[in-house]
N, C-alpha and C positions, 0 to 999 in steps of 0.2 A: 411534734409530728415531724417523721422525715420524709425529706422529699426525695426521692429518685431519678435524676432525669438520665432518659436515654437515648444515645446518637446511634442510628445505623446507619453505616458509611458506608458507599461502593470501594470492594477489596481493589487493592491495584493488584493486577497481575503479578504471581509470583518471578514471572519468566519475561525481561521486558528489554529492548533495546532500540535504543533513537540516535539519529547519528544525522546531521548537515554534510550536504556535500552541493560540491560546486556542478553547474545546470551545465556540463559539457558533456558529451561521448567517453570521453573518460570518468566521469561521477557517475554515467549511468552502469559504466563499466565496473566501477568500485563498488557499489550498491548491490551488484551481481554478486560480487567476492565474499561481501561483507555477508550476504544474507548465507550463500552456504557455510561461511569460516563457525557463526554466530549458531547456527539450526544444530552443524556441527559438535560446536563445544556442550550445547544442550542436549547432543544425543537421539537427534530427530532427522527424519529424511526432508533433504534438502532442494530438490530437484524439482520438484512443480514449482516450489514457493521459489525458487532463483530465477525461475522462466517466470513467472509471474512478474515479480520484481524489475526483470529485467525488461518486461516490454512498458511496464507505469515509469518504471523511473527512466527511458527510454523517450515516453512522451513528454516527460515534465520536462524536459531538453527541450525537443523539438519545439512544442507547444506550450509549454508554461515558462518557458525560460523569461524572466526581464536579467537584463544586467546589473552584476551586482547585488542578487539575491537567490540566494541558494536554496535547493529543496530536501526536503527532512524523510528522510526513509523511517520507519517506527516499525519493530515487529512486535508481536505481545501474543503469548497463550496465556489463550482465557478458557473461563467456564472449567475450572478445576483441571486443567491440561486437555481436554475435549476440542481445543479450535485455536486456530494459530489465524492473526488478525493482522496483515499486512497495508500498514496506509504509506501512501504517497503524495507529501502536502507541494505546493507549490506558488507560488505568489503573482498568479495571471488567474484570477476569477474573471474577468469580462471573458475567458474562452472555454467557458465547460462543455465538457463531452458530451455525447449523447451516454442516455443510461444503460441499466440491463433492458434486453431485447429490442434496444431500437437503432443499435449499430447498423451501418448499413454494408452490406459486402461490395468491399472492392469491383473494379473492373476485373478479368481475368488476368488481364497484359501489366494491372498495377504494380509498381514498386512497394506502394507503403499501401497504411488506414489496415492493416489485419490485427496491431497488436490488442485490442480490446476486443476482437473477437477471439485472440488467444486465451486472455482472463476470462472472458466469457467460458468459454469451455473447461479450463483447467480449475477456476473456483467452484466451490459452493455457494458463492452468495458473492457476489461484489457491487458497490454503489458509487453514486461521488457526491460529496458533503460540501456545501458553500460555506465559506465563511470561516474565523472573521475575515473584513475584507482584510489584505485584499486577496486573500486565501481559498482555494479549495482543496480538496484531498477526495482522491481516489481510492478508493479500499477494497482490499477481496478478505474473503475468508477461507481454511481449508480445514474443514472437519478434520481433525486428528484420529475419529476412532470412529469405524464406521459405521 
């Protein structure tokens, strides 16, 4: 008698890129760079998903920074090149965002608190994921194909 066994595995992304950067004004600035240089060499437009990027990896400065540990920009199209998946990890879990739809709008006179109403608007879908500690990650999504 032969036996068959069979694994079905989740495919990784054919289209994938993950990069550490230091939690300054300058790594949120690289992070910007980095996403159009990288959407770029893929042949993809780059312009939401840089505004995007640039307001997560934006916060994970302000808001997620500890010293001494840096936050992981990750881009990946998935779902057969249908959806390009931008997360922003960071290592300040005790201070998670609010989610989609419960942002709250600024004062009109404010300075800051718009940029998750910007991915609000500019994604298809975005969340924030705990975990592990002492980890959470911010993610949007942008349909590729409409």
């Amino acid at each position: 008698m032969t036996l068959k066994i069979t694994r079905t595995e989740r495919s990784t992304p054919a289209r994938q890129f993950t990069v550490l950067l230091s939690p300054t004004r300058r790594g949120a600035r690289l992070a910007r760079l980095l996403t159009s240089a990288q959407l770029g060499s893929w042949g993809m437009e780059s312009e939401t998903a840089a505004q995007i990027v640039a307001e997560l990896a934006a916060n994970a400065t302000v808001h997620g920074r500890v010293p001494g540990r840096d936050f992981r920009l990750d881009l990946a199209v998935e779902d057969d090149g249908k959806r390009l998946r931008i997360e922003v990890t960071d290592t300040r879990s005790d201070r998670l965002p609010p989610g989609p739809g419960a942002v709250a709008v600024p004062a009109s006179d404010s300075e800051a608190g718009r940029g998750l109403l910007i991915v609000e608007a500019l994604a298809d879908r975005w969340g924030v994921m705990f975990g592990p500690v002492p980890r959470k990650t911010v993610w949007a999504e942008l349909d590729l194909v409409p």
